[in-house]
N, C-alpha and C positions, 0 to 999 in steps of 0.2 A: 563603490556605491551602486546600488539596485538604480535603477532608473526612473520614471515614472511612464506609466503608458496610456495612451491614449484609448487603446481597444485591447479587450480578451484576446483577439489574434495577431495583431501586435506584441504581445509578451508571451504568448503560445511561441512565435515566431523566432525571439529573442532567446528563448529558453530549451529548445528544440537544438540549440549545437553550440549550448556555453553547460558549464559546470557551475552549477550553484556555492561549490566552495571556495569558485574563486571572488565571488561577493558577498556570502555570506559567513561569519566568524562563530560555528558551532556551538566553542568554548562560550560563548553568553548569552545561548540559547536557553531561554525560561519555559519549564513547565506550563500549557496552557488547559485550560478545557474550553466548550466548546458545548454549554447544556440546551441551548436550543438549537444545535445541530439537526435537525431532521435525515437520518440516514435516506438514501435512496438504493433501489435496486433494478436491475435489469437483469432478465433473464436472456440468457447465452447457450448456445450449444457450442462445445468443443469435442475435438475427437482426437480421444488420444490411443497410443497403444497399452492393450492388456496391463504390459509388464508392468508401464509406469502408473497404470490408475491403480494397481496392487501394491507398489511399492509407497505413493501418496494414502490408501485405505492405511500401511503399516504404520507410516509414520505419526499420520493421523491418530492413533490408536496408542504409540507411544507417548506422544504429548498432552496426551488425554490426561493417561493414568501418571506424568509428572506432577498435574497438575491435582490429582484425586477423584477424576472424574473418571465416571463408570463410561467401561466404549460401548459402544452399539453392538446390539448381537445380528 
């Protein structure tokens, strides 16, 4: 059984070096949504090498056109 917590870093804390499958049972895990979710963003710089930002641009470009979406030229 999940616990109950007292604070956000309290359960940041608890969840940081346990496996959530050993409390929680997948198999009746229900479909949810979530319509006043307000997405957020932050902007990030990361720095990768070449190779992999071309092989991420391929992939990208693969899953695109699975899905019938036109890639970016």
């Amino acid at each position: 059984m999940v616990p109950k917590f007292k604070s956000e870093d309290r359960e940041r804390d608890f969840w940081s070096n346990r496996d959530s499958s050993d409390y929680i049972d997948r198999g009746k895990a229900k479909l949810s949504t979530f319509p006043d979710l307000k997405p957020s963003t932050k902007t990030i710089c990361v720095r990768l090498p070449e190779s992999m930002l071309d092989s991420l641009r391929m992939r990208q470009i693969k899953e695109m056109s699975l899905f019938g979406h036109q890639a970016p030229v």
